[in-house]
C-alpha positions in Angstrom: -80.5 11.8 -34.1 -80.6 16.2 -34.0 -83.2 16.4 -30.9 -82.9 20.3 -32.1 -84.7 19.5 -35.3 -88.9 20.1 -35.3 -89.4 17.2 -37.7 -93.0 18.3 -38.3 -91.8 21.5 -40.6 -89.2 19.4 -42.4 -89.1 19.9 -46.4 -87.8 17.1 -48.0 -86.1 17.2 -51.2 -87.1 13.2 -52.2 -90.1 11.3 -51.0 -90.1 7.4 -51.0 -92.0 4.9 -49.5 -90.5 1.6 -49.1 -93.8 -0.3 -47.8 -92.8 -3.6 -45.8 -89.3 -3.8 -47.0 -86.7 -4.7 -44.0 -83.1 -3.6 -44.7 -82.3 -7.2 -45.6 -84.4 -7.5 -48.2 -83.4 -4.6 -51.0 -84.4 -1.0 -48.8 -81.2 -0.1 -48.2 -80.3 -0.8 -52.1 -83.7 1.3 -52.6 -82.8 4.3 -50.2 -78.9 4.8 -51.7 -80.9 5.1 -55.7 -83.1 7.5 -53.8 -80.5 9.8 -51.9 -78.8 10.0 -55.3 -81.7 12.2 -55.9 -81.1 14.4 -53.0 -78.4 17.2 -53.0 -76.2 17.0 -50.4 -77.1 18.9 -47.1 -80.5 18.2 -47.7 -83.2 15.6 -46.8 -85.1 12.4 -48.0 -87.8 11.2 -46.4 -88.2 7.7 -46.3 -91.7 5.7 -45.6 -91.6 2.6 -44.0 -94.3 -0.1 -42.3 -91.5 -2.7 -40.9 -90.6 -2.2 -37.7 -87.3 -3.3 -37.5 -86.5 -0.7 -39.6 -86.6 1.9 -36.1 -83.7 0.2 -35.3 -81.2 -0.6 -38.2 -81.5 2.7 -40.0 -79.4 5.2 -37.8 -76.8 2.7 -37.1 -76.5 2.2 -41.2 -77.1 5.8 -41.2 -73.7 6.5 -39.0 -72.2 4.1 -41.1 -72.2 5.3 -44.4 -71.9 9.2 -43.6 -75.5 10.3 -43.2 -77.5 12.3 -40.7 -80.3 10.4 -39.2 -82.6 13.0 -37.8 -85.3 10.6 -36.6 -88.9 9.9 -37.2 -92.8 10.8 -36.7 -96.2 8.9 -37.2 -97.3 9.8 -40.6 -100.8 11.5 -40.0 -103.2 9.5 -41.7 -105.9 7.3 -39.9 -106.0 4.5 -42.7 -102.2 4.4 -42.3 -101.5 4.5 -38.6 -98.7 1.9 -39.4 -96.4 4.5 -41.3 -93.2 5.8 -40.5 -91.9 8.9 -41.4 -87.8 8.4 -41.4 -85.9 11.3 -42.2 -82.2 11.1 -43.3 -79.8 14.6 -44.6 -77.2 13.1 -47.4 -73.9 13.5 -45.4 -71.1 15.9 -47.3 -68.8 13.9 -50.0 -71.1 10.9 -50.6 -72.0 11.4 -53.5 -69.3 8.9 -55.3 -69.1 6.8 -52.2 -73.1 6.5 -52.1 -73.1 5.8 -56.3 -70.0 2.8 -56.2 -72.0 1.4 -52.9 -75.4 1.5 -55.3 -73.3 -0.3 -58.2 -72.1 -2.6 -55.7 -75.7 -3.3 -54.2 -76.8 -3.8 -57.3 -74.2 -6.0 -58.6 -74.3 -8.6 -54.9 -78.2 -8.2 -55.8 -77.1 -9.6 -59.6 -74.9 -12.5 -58.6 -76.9 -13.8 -55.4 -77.3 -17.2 -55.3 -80.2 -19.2 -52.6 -78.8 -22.3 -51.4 -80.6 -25.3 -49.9 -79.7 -28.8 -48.2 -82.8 -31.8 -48.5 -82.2 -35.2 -47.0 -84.4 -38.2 -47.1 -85.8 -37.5 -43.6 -88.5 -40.7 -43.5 -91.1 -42.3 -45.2 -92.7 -40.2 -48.1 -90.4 -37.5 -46.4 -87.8 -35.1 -47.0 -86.3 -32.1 -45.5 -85.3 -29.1 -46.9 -82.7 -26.7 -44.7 -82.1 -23.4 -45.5 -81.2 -20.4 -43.6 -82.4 -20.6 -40.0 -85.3 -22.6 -41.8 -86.6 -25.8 -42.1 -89.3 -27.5 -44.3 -91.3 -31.0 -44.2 -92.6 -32.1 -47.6 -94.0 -35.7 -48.4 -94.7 -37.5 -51.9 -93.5 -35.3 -55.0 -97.3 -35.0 -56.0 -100.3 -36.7 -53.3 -103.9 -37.4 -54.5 -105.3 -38.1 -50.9 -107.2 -36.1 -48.7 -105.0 -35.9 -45.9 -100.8 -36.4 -45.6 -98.6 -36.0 -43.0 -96.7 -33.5 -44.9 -97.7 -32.0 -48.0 -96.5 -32.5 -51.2 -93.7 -30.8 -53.2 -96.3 -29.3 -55.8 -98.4 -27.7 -53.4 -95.5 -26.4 -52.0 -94.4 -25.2 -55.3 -98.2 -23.6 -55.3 -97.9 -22.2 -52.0 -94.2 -20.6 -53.2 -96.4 -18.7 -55.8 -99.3 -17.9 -53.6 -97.5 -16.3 -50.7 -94.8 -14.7 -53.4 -97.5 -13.1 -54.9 -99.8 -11.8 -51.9 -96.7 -10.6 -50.1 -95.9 -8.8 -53.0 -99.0 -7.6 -53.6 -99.0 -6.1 -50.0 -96.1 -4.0 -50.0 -96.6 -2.4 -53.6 -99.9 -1.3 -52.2 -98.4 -0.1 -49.3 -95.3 1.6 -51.2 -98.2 3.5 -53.6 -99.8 4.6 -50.3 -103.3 2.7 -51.1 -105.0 1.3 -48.1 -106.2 -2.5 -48.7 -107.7 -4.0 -45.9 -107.3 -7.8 -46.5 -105.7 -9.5 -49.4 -106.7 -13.4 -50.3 -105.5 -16.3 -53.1 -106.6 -19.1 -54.4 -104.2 -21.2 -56.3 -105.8 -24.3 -58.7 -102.9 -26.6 -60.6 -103.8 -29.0 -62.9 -100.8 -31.6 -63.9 -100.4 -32.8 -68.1 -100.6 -36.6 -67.1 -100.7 -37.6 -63.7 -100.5 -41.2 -64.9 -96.6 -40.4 -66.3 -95.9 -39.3 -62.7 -97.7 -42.9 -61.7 -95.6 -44.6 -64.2 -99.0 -45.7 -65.7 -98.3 -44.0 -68.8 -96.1 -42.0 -71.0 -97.0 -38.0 -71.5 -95.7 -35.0 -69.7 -96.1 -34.9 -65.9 -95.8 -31.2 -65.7 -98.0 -28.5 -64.2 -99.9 -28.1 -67.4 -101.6 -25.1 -65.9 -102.6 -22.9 -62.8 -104.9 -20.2 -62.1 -104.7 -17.7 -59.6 -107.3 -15.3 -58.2 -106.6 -12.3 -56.1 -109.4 -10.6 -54.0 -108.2 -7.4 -52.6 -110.8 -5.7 -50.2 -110.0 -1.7 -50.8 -112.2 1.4 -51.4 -109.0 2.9 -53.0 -109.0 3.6 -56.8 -109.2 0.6 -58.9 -107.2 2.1 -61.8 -104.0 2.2 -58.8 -104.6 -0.7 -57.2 -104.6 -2.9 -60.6 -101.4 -1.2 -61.8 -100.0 -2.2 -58.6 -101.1 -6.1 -58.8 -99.4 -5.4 -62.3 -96.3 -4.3 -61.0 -96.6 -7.7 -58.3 -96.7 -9.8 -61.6 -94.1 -8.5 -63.2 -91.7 -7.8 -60.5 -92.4 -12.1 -58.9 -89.3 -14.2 -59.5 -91.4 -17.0 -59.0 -94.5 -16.0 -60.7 -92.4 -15.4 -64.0 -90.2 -18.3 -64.3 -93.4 -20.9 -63.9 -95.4 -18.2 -66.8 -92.3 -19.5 -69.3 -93.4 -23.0 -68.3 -97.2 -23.5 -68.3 -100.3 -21.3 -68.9 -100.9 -19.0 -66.2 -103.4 -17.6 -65.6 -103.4 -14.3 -63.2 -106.6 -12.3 -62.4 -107.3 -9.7 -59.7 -110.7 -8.7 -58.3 -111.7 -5.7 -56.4 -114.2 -6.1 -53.8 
């Protein structure tokens, strides 16, 4: 980090805000197609909520040939949260900086998610993944209460929190303040008696609706072309729309 440098007068020559991203999760990816932008010697600002980022940037920075020169509050009361990171493009990146991109991009292309379930119980099974671990009971339950729930709320839940975490950091990347975000997810199976084996039909998710509330004074014209951009952007949300009707609506209150 240059101490020497008043950060407050700084000019950048890019602008990005990468909302709740963590380096893990695609920023890094995002901030290399960015600093292809900037010329080299010069600056890109970079806009961040996630903490952890305070720590992982200068040591990628020192990595790849960059100058982190550190970071400031961004001066806005609805968006005390903000970061200010500021980066100069280091001298001869630029085709070091554009094969890491294409390499990025092409891991990004060819990741694969991989999971281990096991028969844990009665009406249980246990999925491991990561440092993770999930509990799930029958494949679909009727009752009131469970000791674990089923698979399809869990597949419910999947597109739920997929979408309001989504939701969150596209608002926060387009720099609208949103004070609370909240779901409700209805499925409806084809035939639950096929499930039963006490019929024959389809036992699919024939159809789910989802409603969004986001509380937000911001403008409504932004802050639906950003639940847009959630929509389109869910892995989850667009593989089960080529499988069932979905139904996706937003409202502003």
């Amino acid at each position: 980090m240059d101490e020497s440098i008043d950060l407050t007068t700084v000019e950048a020559a890019k602008v990005f805000d990468g909302g709740d991203l963590d380096c893990g999760s695609g920023l890094v990816l995002l901030i290399r197609e960015n600093m292809l932008e900037v010329p080299e010697g010069d600056i890109l600002e970079m806009r961040s909520r996630e903490p952890t980022v305070a720590d992982d940037l200068p040591p990628w920075c020192r990595m790849v040939g960059h100058d982190f020169l550190g970071s400031l509050r961004l001066e806005d009361p609805g968006r005390r949260d903000t970061v200010r990171y500021f980066v100069r493009r280091g001298s001869g990146t630029v085709k070091t900086e554009s094969k890491a991109l294409e390499d990025d991009k092409a891991r990004a292309q060819s990741y694969e998610w991989r999971l281990r379930v096991r028969s844990t119980g009665h009406l249980e099974s246990t999925a491991y993944f990561r440092n993770f671990s999930i509990q799930a009971g029958q494949p679909a339950s009727f009752e009131e209460k469970d000791a674990h729930p089923s698979s399809v709320e869990l597949l419910l839940g999947a597109l739920g929190t997929a979408l309001t975490t989504g939701f969150a950091s596209e608002v926060s990347r387009a720099g609208l303040e949103v004070d609370d975000i909240e779901l409700t997810v209805r499925g409806r199976l084809g035939n639950p008696l096929a499930h039963l084996g006490l019929g024959t039909g389809d036992p699919a998710l024939e159809a789910v609706e989802v409603k969004c509330f986001a509380s937000t004074m911001a403008d409504e014209g932004s802050v639906r072309d950003a639940w847009a951009r959630t929509v389109e952007r869910s892995p989850v949300a667009a593989t089960l729309a080529k499988a069932m009707d979905l139904q996706l609506k937003l409202a502003i209150v």
